[in-house]
C-alpha positions as protocol buffer text, in pm:
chain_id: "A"
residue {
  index: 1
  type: UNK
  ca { x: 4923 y: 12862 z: -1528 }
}
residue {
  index: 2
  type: UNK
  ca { x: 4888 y: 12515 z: -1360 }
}
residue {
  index: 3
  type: UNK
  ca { x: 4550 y: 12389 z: -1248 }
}
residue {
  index: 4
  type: UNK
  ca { x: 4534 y: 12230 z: -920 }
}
residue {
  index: 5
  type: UNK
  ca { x: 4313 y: 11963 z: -875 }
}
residue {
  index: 6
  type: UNK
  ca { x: 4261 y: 11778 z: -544 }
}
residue {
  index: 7
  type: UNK
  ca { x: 4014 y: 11425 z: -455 }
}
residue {
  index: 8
  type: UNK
  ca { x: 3984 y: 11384 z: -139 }
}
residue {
  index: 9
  type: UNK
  ca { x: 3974 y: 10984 z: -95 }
}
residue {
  index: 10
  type: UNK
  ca { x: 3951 y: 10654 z: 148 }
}
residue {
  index: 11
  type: UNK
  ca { x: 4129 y: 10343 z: 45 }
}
residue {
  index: 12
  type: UNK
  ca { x: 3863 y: 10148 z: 151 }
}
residue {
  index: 13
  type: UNK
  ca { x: 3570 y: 10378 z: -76 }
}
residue {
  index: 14
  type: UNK
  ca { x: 3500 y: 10218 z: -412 }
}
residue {
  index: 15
  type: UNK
  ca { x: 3376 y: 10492 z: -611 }
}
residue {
  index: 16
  type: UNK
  ca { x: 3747 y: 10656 z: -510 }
}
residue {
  index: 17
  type: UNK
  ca { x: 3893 y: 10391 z: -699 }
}
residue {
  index: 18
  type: UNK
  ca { x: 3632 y: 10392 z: -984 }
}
residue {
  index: 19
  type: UNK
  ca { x: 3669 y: 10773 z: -1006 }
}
residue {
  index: 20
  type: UNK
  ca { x: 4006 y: 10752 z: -1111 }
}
residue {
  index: 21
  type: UNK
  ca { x: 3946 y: 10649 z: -1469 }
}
residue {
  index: 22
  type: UNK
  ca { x: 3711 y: 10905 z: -1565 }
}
residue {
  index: 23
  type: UNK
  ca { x: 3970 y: 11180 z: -1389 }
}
residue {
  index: 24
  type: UNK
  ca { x: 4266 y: 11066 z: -1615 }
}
residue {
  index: 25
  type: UNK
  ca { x: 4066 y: 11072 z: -1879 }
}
residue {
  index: 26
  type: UNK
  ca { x: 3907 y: 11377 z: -1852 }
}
residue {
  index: 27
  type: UNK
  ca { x: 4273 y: 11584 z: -1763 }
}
residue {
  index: 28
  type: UNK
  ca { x: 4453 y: 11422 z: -2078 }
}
residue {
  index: 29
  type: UNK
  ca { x: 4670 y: 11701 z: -2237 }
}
residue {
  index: 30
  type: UNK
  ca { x: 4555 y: 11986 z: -1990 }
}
residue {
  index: 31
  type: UNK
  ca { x: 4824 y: 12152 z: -1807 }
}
residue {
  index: 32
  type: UNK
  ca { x: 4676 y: 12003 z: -1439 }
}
residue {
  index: 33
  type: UNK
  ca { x: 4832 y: 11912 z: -1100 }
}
residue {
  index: 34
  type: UNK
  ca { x: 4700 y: 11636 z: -951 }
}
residue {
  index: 35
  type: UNK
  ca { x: 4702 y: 11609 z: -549 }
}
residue {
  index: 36
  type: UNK
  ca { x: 4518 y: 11279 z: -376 }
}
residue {
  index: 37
  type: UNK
  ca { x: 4445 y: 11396 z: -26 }
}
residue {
  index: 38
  type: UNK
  ca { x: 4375 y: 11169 z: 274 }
}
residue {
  index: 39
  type: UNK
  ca { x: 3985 y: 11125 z: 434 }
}
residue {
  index: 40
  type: UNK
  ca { x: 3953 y: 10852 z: 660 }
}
residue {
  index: 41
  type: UNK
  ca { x: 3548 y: 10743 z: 673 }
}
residue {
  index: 42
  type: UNK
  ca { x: 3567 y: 10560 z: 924 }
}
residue {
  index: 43
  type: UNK
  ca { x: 3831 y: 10630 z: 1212 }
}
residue {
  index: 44
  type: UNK
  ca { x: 3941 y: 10413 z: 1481 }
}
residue {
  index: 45
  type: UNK
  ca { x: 3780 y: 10314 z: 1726 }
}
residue {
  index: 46
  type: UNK
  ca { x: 3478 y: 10365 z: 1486 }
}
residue {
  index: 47
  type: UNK
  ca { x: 3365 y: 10026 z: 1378 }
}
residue {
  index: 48
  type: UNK
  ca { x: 3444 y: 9912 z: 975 }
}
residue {
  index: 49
  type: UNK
  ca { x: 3224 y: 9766 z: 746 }
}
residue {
  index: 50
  type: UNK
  ca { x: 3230 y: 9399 z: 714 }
}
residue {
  index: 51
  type: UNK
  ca { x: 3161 y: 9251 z: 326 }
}
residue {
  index: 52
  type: UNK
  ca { x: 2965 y: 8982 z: 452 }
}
residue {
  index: 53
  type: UNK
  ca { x: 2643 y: 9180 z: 581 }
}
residue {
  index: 54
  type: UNK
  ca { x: 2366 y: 9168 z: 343 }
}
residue {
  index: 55
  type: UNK
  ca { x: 2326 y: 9553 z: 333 }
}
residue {
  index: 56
  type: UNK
  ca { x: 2682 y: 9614 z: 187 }
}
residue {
  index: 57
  type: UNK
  ca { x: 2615 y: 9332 z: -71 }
}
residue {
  index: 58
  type: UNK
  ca { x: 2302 y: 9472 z: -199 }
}
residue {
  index: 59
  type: UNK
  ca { x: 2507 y: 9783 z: -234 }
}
residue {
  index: 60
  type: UNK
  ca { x: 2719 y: 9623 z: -450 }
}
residue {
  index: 61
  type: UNK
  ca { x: 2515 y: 9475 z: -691 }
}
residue {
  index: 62
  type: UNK
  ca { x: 2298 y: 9758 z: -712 }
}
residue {
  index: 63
  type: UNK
  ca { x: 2559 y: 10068 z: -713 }
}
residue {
  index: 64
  type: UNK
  ca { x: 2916 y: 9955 z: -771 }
}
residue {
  index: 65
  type: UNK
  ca { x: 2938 y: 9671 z: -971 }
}
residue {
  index: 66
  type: UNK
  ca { x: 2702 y: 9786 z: -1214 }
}
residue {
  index: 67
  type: UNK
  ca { x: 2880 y: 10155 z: -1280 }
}
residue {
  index: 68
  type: UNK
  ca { x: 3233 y: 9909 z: -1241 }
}
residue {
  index: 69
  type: UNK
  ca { x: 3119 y: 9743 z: -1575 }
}
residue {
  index: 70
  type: UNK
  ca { x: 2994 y: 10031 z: -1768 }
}
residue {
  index: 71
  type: UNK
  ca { x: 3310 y: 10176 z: -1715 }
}
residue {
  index: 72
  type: UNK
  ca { x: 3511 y: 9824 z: -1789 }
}
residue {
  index: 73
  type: UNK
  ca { x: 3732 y: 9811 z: -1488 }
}
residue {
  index: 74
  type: UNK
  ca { x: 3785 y: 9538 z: -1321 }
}
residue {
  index: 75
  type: UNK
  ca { x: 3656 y: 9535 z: -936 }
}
residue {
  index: 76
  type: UNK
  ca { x: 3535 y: 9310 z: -611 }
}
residue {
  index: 77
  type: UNK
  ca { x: 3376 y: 9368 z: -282 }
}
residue {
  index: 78
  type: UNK
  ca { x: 3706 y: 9222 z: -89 }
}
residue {
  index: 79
  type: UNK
  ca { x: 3654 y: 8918 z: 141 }
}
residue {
  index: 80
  type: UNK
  ca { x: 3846 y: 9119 z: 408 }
}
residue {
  index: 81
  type: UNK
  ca { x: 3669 y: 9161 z: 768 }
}
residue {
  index: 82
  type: UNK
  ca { x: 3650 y: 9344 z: 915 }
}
residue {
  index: 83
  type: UNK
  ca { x: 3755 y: 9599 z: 636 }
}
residue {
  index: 84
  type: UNK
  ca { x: 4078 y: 9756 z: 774 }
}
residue {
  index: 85
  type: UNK
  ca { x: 4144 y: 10053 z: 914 }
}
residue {
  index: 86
  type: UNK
  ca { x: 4338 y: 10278 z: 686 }
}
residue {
  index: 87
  type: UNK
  ca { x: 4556 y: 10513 z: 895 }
}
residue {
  index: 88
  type: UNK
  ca { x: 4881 y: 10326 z: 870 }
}
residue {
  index: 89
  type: UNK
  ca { x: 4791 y: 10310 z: 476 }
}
residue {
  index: 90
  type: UNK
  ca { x: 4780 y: 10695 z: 470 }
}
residue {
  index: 91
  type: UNK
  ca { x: 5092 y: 10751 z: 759 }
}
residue {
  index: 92
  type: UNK
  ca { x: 5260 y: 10499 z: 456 }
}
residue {
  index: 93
  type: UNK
  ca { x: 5135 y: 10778 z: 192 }
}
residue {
  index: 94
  type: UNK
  ca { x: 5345 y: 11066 z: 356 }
}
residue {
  index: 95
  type: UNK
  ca { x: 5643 y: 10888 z: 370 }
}
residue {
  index: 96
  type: UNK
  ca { x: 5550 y: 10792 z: -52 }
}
residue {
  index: 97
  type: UNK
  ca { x: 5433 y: 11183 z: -99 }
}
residue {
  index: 98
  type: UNK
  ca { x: 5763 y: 11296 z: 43 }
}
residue {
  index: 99
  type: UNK
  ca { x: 5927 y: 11086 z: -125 }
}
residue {
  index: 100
  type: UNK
  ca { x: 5779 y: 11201 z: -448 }
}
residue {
  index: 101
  type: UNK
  ca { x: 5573 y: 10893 z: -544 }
}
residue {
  index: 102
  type: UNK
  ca { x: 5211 y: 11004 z: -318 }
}
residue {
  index: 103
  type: UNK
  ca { x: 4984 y: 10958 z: -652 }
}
residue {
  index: 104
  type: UNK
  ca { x: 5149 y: 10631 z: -717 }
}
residue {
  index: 105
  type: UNK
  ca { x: 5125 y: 10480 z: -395 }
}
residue {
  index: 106
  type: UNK
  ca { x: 4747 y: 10590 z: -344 }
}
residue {
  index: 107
  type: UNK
  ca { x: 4669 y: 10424 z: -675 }
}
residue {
  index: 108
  type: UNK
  ca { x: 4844 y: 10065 z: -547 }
}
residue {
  index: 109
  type: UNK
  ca { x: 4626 y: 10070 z: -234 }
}
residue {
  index: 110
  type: UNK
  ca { x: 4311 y: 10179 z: -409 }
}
residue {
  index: 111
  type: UNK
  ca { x: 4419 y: 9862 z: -666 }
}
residue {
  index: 112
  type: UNK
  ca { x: 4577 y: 9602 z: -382 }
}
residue {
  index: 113
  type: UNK
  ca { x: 4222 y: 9647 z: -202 }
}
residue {
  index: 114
  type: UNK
  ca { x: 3969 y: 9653 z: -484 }
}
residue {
  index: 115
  type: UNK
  ca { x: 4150 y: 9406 z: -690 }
}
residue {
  index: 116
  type: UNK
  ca { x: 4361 y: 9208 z: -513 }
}
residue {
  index: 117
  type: UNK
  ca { x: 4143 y: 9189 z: -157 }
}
residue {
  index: 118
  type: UNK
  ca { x: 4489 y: 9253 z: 54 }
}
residue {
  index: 119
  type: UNK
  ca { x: 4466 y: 9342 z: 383 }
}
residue {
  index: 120
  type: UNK
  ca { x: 4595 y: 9703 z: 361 }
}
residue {
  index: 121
  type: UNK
  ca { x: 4585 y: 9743 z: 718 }
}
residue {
  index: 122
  type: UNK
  ca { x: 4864 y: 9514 z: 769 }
}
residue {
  index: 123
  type: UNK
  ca { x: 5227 y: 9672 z: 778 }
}
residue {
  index: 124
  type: UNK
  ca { x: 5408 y: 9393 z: 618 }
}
residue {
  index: 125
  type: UNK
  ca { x: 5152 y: 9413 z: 279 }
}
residue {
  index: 126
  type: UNK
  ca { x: 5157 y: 9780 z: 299 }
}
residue {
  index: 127
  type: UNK
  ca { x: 5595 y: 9759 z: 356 }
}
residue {
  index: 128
  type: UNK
  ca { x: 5549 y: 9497 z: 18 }
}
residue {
  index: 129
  type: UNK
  ca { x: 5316 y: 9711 z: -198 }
}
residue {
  index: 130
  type: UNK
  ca { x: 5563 y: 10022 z: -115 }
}
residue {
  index: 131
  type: UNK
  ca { x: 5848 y: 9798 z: -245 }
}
residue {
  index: 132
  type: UNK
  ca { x: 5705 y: 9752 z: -564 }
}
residue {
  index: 133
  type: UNK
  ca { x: 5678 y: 10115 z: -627 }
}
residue {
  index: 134
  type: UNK
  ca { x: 6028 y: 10147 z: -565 }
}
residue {
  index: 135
  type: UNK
  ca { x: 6018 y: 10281 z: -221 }
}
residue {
  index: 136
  type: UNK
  ca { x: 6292 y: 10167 z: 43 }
}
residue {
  index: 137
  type: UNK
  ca { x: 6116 y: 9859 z: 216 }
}
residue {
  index: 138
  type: UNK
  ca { x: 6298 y: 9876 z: 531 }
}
residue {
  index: 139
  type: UNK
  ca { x: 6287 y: 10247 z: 562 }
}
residue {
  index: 140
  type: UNK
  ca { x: 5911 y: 10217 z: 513 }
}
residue {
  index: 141
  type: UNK
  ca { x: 5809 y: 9952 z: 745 }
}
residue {
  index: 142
  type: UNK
  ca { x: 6024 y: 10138 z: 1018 }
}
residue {
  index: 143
  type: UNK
  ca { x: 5774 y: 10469 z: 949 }
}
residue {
  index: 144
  type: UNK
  ca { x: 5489 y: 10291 z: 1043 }
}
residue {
  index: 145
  type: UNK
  ca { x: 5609 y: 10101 z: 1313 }
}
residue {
  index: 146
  type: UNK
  ca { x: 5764 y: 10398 z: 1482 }
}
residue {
  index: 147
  type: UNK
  ca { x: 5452 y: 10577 z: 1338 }
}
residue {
  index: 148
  type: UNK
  ca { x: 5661 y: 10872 z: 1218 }
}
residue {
  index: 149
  type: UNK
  ca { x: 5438 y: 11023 z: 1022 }
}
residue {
  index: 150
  type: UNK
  ca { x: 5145 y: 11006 z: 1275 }
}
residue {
  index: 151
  type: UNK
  ca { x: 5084 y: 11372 z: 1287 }
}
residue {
  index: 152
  type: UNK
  ca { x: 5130 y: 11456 z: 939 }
}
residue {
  index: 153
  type: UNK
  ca { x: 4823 y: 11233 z: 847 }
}
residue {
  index: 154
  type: UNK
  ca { x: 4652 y: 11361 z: 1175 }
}
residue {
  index: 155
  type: UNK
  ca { x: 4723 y: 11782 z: 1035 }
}
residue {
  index: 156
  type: UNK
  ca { x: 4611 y: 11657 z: 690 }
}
residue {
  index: 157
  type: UNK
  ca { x: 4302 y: 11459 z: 826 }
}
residue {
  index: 158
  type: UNK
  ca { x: 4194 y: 11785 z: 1015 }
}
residue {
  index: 159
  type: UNK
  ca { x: 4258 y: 12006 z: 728 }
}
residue {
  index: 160
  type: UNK
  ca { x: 3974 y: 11757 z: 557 }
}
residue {
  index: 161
  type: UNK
  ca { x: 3728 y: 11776 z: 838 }
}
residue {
  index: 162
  type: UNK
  ca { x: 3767 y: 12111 z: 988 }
}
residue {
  index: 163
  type: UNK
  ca { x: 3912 y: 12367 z: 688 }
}
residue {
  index: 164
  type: UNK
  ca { x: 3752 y: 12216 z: 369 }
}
residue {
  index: 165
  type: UNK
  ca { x: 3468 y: 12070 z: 555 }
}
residue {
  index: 166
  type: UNK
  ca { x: 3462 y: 11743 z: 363 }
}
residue {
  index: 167
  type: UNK
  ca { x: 3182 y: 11486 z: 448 }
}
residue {
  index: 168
  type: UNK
  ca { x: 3205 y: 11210 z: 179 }
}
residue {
  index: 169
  type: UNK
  ca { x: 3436 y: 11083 z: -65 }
}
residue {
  index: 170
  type: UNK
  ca { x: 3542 y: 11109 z: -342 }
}
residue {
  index: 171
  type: UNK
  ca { x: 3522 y: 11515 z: -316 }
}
residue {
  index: 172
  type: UNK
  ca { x: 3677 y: 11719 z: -560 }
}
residue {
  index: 173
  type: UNK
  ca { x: 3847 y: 12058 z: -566 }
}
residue {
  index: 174
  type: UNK
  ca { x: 3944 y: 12225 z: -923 }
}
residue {
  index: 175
  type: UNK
  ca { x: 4017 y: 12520 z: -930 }
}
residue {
  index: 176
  type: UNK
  ca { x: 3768 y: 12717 z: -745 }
}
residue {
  index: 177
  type: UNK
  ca { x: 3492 y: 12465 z: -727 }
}
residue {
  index: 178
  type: UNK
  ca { x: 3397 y: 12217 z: -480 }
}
residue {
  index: 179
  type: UNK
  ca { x: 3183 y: 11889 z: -580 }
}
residue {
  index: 180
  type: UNK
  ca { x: 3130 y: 11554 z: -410 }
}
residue {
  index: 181
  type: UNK
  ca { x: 3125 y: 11213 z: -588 }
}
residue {
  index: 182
  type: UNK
  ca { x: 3195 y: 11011 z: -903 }
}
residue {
  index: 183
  type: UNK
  ca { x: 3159 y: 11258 z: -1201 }
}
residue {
  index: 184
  type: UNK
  ca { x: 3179 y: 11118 z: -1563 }
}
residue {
  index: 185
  type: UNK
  ca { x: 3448 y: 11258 z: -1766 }
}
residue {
  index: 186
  type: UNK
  ca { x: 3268 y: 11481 z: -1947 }
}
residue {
  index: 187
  type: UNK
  ca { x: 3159 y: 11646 z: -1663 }
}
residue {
  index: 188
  type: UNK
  ca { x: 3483 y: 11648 z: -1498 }
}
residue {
  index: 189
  type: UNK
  ca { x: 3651 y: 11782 z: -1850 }
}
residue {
  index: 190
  type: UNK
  ca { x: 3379 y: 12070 z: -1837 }
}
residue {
  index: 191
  type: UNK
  ca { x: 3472 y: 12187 z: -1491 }
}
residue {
  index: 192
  type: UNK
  ca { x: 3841 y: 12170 z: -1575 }
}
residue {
  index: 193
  type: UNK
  ca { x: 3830 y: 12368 z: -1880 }
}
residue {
  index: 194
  type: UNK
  ca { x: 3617 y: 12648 z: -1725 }
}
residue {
  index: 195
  type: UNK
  ca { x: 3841 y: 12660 z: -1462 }
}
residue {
  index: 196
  type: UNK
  ca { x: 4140 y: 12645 z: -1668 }
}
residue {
  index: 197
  type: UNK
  ca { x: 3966 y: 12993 z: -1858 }
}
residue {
  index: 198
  type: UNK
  ca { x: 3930 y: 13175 z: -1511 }
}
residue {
  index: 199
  type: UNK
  ca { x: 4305 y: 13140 z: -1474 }
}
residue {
  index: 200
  type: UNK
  ca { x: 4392 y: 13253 z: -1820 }
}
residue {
  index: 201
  type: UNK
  ca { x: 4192 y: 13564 z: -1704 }
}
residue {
  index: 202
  type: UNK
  ca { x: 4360 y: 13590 z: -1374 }
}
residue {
  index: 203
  type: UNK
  ca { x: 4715 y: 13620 z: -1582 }
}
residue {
  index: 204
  type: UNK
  ca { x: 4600 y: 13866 z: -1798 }
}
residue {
  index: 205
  type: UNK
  ca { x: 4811 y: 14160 z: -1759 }
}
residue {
  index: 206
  type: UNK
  ca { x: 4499 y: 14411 z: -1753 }
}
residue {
  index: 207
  type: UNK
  ca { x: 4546 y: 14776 z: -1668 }
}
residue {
  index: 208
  type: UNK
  ca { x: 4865 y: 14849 z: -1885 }
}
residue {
  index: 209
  type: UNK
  ca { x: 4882 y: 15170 z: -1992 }
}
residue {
  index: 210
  type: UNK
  ca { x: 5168 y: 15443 z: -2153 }
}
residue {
  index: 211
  type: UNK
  ca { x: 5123 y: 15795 z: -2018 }
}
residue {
  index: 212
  type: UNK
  ca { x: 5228 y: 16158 z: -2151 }
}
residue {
  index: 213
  type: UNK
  ca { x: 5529 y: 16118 z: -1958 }
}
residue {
  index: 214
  type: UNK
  ca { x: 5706 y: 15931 z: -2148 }
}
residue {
  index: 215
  type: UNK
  ca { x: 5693 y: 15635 z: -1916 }
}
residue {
  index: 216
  type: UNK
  ca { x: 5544 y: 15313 z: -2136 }
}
């Protein structure tokens, strides 16, 4: 029986992006389904961060660049400011998930912002990065223009806040167990294999039985 695993993420959280190494690691040759789910850390009209404050910056070199290198990839506090807002990014990532390519498309945003310091609040990068996954460009653009998938992030934004009761990203669910931040893969392959045991348990056929009937 499958695993389901789901991270609850912001494009514009680092440790999202640096948690995804560890997680691919950790879920090589398990039998695992993956689902990124939208959390938006800052809604509009809430007021985004902006790089150049000397708070985030000593953030930076004291948190995220220093786990960044110990893990080897490759990241930078982006020059963008304000840092965008990311609900047209995630109304972009129904139209990908329906589409079948929702994993894909959260990693190129995660990677467009933390590598390549693109403004993913702008429609014509996000309508570009969805190209290059394969996704129609024209179709796309018109999505978030029309804002067609405005609820669907707005049902799946409340199912965050209100049913799981998520407060900070990244926050993964395996299985049965709930746990907020960056885990190392060792810890994540731990969880996953325990939980991975509790469903072989849950398929066992237990109770089985042939009577003096005849009936076995």
């Amino acid at each position: 029986m499958t695993l389901k695993i789901k991270i609850y993420s912001d494009y514009v959280c680092p440790f999202c992006f640096l948690a995804e190494k560890p997680l691919e690691e950790a879920v090589k040759g398990k039998d695992v389904e993956i689902e990124w789910m939208p959390f938006e850390l800052r809604p509009y009209p809430n007021k985004t961060l902006r790089p150049e404050e000397d708070y985030l910056q000593t953030t930076w070199k004291q948190s995220v660049y220093p786990m960044a290198e110990g893990m080897d990839i490759d990241i930078v506090l982006p020059k963008v400011s304000p840092q965008p807002y990311t609900h047209l990014a995630f109304e972009g990532f129904q139209y990908a998930k329906e589409k079948g390519k929702g994993n894909a498309y959260n990693d190129r945003m995660l990677r467009a912002f933390f590598q390549e310091e693109q403004d993913i609040g702008d429609i014509t990068i996000l309508t570009e990065l969805a190209g290059e996954l394969g996704l129609d460009r024209a179709e796309f653009k018109d999505a978030l223009e029309t804002r067609k998938y405005k609820e669907a992030h707005e049902r799946a934004l409340n199912h965050a806040y209100n049913d799981v009761g998520i407060q900070a990203v990244p926050t993964f669910i395996i299985g049965d167990t709930k746990t907020a931040g960056i885990l190392s893969k060792e810890r994540l392959a731990a969880i996953i294999d325990e939980e991975l045991k509790k469903l072989k348990t849950d398929d066992f056929p237990e109770g089985l039985s042939c009577g003096m009937d005849g009936f076995c």
